[in-house]
C-alpha positions in Angstrom: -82.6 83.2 -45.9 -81.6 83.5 -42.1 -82.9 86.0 -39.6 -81.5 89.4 -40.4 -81.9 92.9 -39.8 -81.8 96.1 -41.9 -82.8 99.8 -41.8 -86.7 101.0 -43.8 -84.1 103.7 -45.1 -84.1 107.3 -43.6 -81.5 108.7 -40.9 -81.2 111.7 -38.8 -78.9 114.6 -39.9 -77.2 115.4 -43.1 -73.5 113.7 -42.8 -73.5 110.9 -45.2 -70.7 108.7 -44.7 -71.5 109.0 -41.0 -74.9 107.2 -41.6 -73.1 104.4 -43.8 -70.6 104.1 -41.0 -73.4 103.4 -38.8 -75.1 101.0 -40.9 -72.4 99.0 -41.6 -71.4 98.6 -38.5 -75.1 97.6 -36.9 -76.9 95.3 -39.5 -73.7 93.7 -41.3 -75.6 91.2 -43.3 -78.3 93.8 -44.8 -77.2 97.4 -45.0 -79.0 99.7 -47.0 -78.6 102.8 -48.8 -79.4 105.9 -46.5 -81.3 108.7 -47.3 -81.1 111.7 -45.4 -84.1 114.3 -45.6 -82.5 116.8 -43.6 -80.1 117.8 -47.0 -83.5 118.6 -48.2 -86.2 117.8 -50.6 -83.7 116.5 -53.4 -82.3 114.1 -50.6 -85.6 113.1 -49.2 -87.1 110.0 -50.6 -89.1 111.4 -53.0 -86.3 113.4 -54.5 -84.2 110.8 -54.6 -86.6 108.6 -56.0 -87.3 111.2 -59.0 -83.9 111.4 -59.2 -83.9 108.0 -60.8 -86.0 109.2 -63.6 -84.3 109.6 -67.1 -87.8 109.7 -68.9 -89.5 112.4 -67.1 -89.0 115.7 -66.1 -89.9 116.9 -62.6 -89.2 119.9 -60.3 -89.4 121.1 -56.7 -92.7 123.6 -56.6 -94.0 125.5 -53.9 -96.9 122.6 -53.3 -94.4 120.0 -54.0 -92.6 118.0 -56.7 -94.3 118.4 -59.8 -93.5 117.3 -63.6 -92.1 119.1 -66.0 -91.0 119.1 -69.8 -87.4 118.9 -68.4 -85.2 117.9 -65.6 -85.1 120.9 -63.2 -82.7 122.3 -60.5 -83.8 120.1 -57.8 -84.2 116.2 -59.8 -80.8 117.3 -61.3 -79.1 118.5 -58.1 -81.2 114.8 -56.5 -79.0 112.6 -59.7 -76.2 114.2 -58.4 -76.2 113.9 -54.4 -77.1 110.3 -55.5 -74.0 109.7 -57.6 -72.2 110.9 -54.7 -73.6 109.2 -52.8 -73.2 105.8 -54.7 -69.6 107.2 -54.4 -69.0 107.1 -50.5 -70.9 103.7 -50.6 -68.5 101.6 -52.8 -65.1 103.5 -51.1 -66.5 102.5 -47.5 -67.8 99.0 -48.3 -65.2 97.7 -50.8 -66.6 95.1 -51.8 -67.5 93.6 -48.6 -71.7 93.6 -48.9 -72.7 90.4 -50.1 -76.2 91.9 -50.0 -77.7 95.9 -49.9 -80.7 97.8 -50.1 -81.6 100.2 -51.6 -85.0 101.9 -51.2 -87.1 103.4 -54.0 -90.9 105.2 -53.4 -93.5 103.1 -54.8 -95.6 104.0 -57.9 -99.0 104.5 -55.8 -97.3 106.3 -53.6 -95.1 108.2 -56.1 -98.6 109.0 -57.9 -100.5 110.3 -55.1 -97.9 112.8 -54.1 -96.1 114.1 -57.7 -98.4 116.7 -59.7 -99.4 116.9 -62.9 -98.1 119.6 -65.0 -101.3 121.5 -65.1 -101.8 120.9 -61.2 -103.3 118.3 -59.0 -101.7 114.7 -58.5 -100.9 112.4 -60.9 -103.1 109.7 -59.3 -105.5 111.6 -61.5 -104.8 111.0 -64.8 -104.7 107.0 -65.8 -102.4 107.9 -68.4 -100.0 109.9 -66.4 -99.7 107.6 -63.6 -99.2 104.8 -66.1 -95.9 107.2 -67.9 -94.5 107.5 -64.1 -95.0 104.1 -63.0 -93.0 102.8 -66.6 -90.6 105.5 -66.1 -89.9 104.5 -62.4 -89.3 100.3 -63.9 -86.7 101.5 -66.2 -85.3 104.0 -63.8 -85.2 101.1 -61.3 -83.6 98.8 -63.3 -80.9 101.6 -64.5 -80.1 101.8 -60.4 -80.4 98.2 -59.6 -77.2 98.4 -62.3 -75.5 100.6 -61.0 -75.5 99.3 -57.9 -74.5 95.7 -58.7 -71.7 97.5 -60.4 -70.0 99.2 -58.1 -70.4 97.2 -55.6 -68.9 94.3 -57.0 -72.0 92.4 -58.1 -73.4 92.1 -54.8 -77.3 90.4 -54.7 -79.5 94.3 -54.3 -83.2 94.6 -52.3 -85.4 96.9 -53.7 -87.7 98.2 -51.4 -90.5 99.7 -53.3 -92.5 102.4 -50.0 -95.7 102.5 -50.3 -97.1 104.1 -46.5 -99.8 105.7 -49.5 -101.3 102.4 -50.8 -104.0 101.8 -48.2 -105.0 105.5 -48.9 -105.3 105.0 -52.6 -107.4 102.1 -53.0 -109.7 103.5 -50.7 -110.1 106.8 -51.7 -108.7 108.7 -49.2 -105.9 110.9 -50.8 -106.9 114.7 -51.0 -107.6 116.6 -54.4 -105.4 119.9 -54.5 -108.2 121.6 -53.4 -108.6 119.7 -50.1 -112.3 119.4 -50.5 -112.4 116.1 -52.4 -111.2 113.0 -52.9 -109.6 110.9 -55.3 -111.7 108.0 -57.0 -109.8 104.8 -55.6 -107.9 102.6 -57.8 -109.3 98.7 -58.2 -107.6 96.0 -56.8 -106.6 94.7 -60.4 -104.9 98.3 -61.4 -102.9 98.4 -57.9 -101.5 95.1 -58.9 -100.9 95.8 -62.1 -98.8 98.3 -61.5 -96.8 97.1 -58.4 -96.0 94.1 -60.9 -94.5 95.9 -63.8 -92.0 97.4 -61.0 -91.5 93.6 -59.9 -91.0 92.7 -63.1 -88.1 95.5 -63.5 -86.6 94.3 -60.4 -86.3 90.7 -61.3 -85.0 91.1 -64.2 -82.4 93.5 -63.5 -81.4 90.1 -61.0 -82.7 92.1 -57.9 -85.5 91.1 -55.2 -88.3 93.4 -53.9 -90.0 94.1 -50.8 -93.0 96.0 -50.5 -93.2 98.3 -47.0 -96.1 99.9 -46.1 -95.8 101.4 -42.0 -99.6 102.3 -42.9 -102.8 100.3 -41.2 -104.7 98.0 -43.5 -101.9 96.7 -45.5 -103.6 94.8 -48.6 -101.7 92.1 -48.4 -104.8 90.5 -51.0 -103.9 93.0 -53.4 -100.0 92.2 -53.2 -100.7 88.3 -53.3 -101.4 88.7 -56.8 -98.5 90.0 -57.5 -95.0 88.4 -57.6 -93.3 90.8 -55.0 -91.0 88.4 -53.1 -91.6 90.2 -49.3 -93.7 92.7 -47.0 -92.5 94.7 -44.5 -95.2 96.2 -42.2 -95.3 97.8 -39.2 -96.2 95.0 -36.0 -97.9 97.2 -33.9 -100.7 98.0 -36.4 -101.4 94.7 -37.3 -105.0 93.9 -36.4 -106.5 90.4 -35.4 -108.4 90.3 -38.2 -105.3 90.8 -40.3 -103.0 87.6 -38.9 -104.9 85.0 -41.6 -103.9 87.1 -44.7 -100.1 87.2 -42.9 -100.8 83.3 -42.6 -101.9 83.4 -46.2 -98.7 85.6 -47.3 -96.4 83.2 -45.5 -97.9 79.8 -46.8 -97.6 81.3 -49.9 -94.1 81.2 -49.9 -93.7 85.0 -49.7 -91.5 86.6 -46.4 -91.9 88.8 -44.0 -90.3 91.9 -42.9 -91.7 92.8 -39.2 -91.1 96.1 -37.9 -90.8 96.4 -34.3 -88.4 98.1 -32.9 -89.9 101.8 -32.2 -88.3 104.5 -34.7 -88.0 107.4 -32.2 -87.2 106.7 -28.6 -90.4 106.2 -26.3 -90.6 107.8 -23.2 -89.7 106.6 -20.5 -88.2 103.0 -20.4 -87.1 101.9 -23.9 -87.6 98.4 -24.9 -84.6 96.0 -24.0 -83.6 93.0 -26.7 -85.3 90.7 -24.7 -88.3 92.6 -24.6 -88.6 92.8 -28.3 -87.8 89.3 -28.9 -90.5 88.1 -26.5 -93.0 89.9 -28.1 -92.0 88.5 -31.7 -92.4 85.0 -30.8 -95.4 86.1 -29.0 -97.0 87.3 -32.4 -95.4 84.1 -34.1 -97.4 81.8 -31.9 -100.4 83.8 -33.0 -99.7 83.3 -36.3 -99.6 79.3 -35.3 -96.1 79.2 -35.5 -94.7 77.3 -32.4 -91.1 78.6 -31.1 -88.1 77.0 -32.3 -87.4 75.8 -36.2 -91.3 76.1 -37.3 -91.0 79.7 -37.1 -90.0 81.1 -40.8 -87.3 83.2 -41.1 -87.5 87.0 -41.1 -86.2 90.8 -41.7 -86.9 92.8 -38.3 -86.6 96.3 -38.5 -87.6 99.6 -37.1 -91.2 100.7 -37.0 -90.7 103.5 -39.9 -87.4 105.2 -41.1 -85.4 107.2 -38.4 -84.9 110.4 -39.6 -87.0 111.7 -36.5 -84.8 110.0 -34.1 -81.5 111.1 -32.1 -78.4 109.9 -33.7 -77.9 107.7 -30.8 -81.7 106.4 -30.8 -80.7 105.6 -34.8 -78.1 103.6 -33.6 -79.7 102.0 -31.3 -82.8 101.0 -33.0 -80.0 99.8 -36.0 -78.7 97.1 -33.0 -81.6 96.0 -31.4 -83.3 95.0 -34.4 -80.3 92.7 -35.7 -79.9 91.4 -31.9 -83.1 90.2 -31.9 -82.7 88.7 -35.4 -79.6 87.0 -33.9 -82.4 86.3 -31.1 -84.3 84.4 -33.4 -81.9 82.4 -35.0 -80.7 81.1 -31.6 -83.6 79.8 -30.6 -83.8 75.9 -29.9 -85.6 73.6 -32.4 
């Protein structure tokens, strides 16, 4: 793998094929699948990742998705705008992504945010959040299909987003009542379960990439795992934190670093050069000297850009594949 750049997944506004134009025509050698929240909750990531689900039922409630005996309004009106989607995808790139992405929310994240039937999150029942997280491999693999298939068997990236993983295995997320918390989940349960969604991505011949834009990324947790990349937001990345990105990367596992900001800053933005410098800056941290000792990456925005200006989109879409290009030019 060479330097590259892609998208985390969200854009502003609510014209499809305008976003896929944009993404094709900014990070050529990765583009991704866009989702669009502002087509509302069934084109929102969580929608559209529920929307993938065959197994389970789930509806839009007035506290959120929740699941339900059967498919409702909102997951069915979520397969469809997919489909549709899919549709405007294959017509614009015909055939012409070697590679795409596709993003999916993770099963931590997915658990700490869907309700139970009865009320409260799933992230409270062991046995519920062990139906989802199954559901979500085969509904995975189902897509990953899909994908391959109509877009002439082109190699897919999963992108399992998890910003909620840091929360959950410390015990952070809210109870429905707001006065509580739920227990956290061990180490050995988190990785469980983020493997049997790498195992469904494998074998349906895709790769995965965990993102998490939260702090404290447990990159120990995902190391005994078999997910092939992180992607992580620079900017939070503590001192402390560079050995277990050492660790990651001597481990033969990539990195995805986020850096280019996902809503423009005030002010003077960030030129190319800017963000380069500073990536090599961190790579030299990291003990990695410029020129070919530095391993290859994905750069990408901090976070998804639904809260950006169509032209900020755009522009956060270039910088981060001309500082890949950046990268790859730079002397041995």
């Amino acid at each position: 793998m060479s330097n590259r750049a892609t998208g985390i997944g969200s854009m502003p506004g609510d014209d499809f094929e305008d976003s896929v134009q944009i993404v094709l025509g900014e990070v050529g050698d990765l583009p991704f699948l866009p989702e669009l929240p502002e087509r509302g909750a069934s084109g929102s990531m969580v929608g559209r990742t529920l929307g993938l689900i065959n197994d389970l039922g789930s509806d839009l409630q007035p506290a959120g998705w929740r699941l339900t005996d059967a498919p409702g309004a909102d997951q069915r009106r979520a397969r469809s705008l997919l489909a549709q989607d899919l549709d405007t995808v294959e017509e614009l790139t015909s055939g012409r992504a070697a590679t795409f992405k596709v993003q999916v929310v993770g099963p931590w994240t997915l658990a700490a945010t869907v309700e139970r039937p009865r009320g409260d999150k799933v992230l409270a029942d062991h046995g519920a959040r062990r139906d989802l997280a199954q559901a979500l491999a085969e509904g995975v693999r189902e897509h990953v299909a899909t994908v391959r298939r109509r877009l002439d068997g082109a190699a897919v990236v999963v992108q399992l987003d998890e910003p909620a993983l840091p929360a959950v295995l410390a015990g952070a997320i809210p109870t429905a009542s707001g006065f509580s918390r739920h227990r956290s989940v061990t180490a050995a349960d988190c990785a469980a379960t983020v493997q049997w969604l790498d195992d469904a991505i494998v074998t349906s011949g895709a790769t995965s990439v965990v993102h998490c834009c939260a702090a404290d990324v447990p990159f120990a947790v995902l190391r005994e795992t078999s997910v092939g990349a992180v992607s992580f937001d620079l900017s939070l990345l503590t001192r402390q934190e560079y050995d277990d990105v050492a660790g990651w990367i001597d481990a033969g596992r990539d990195v995805w670093p986020a850096i280019v900001p996902s809503v423009e800053p005030e002010g003077r933005a960030p030129s190319e050069a800017d963000l380069t410098r500073r990536l090599l800056t961190w790579w030299s941290a990291l003990g990695f000297s410029e020129g070919a000792s530095i391993p290859d990456c994905t750069v990408t925005p901090t976070c998804g850009l639904a809260g950006a200006s169509p032209g900020w989109a755009r522009q956060a879409l270039n910088l981060s594949e001309r500082v890949a290009r950046n990268l790859s030019a730079e002397p041995a």
